[in-house]
C-alpha positions as CSV (number, residue, x, y, z in Angstrom):
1,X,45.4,-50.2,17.2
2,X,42.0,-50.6,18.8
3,X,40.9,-48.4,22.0
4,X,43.3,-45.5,23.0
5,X,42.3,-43.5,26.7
6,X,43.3,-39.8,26.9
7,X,43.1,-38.5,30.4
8,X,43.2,-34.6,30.4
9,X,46.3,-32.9,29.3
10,X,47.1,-36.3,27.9
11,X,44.8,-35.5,25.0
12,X,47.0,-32.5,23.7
13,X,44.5,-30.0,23.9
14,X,44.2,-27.9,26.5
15,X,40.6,-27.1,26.5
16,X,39.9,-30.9,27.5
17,X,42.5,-30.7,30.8
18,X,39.0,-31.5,32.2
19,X,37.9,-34.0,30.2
20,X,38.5,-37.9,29.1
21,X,38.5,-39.0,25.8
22,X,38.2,-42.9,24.9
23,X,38.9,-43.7,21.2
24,X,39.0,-46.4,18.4
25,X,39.3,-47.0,15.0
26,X,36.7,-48.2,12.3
27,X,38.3,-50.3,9.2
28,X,37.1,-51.1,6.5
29,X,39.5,-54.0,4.3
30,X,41.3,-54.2,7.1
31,X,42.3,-50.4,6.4
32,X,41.3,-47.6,9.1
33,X,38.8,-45.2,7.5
34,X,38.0,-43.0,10.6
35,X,37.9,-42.7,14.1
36,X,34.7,-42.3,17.0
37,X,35.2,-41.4,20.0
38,X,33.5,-40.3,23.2
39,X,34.2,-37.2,25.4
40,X,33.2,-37.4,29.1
41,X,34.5,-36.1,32.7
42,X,37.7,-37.5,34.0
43,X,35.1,-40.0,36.4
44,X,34.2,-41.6,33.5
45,X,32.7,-45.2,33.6
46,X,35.5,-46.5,32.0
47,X,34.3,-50.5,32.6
48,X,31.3,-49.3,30.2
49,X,32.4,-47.1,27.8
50,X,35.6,-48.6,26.9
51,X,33.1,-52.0,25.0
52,X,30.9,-49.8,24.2
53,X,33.3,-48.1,22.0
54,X,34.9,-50.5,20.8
55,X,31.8,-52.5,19.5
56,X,30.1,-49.6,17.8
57,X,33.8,-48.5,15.7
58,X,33.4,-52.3,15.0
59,X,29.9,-52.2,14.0
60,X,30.2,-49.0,12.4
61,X,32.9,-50.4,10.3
62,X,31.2,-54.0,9.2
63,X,28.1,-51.9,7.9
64,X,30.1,-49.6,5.9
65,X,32.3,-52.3,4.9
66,X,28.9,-54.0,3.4
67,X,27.9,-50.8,1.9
């Protein structure tokens, strides 16, 4: 599964034509539980956001996991 980038329209929702959207799961078992995500201009820093995502749905996923 991990990241998915949404560049405008590519999002399906109109409002964010404007808009990027980088995304990844959190898991807990091995089973995906939820999703976080981070909405920023099209001129995103993609080379930064994209491991930043990823390590904080993996974070966010070991902690609840331990919960």
């Amino acid at each position: 599964d991990g990241v998915q980038i949404f560049i405008g329209e590519e999002s399906g929702y109109s409002t964010l034509k404007d808009c990027s959207v980088v995304t990844a799961p959190y898991q807990i078992n091995s089973e995906v539980v939820g999703v976080l995500g981070v909405i920023g201009p099209t001129r995103l820093a993609y080379d930064r956001v994209i491991p930043i995502v990823d390590l904080t749905a993996r974070l966010l996923g070991s902690a609840l996991a331990k919960r």
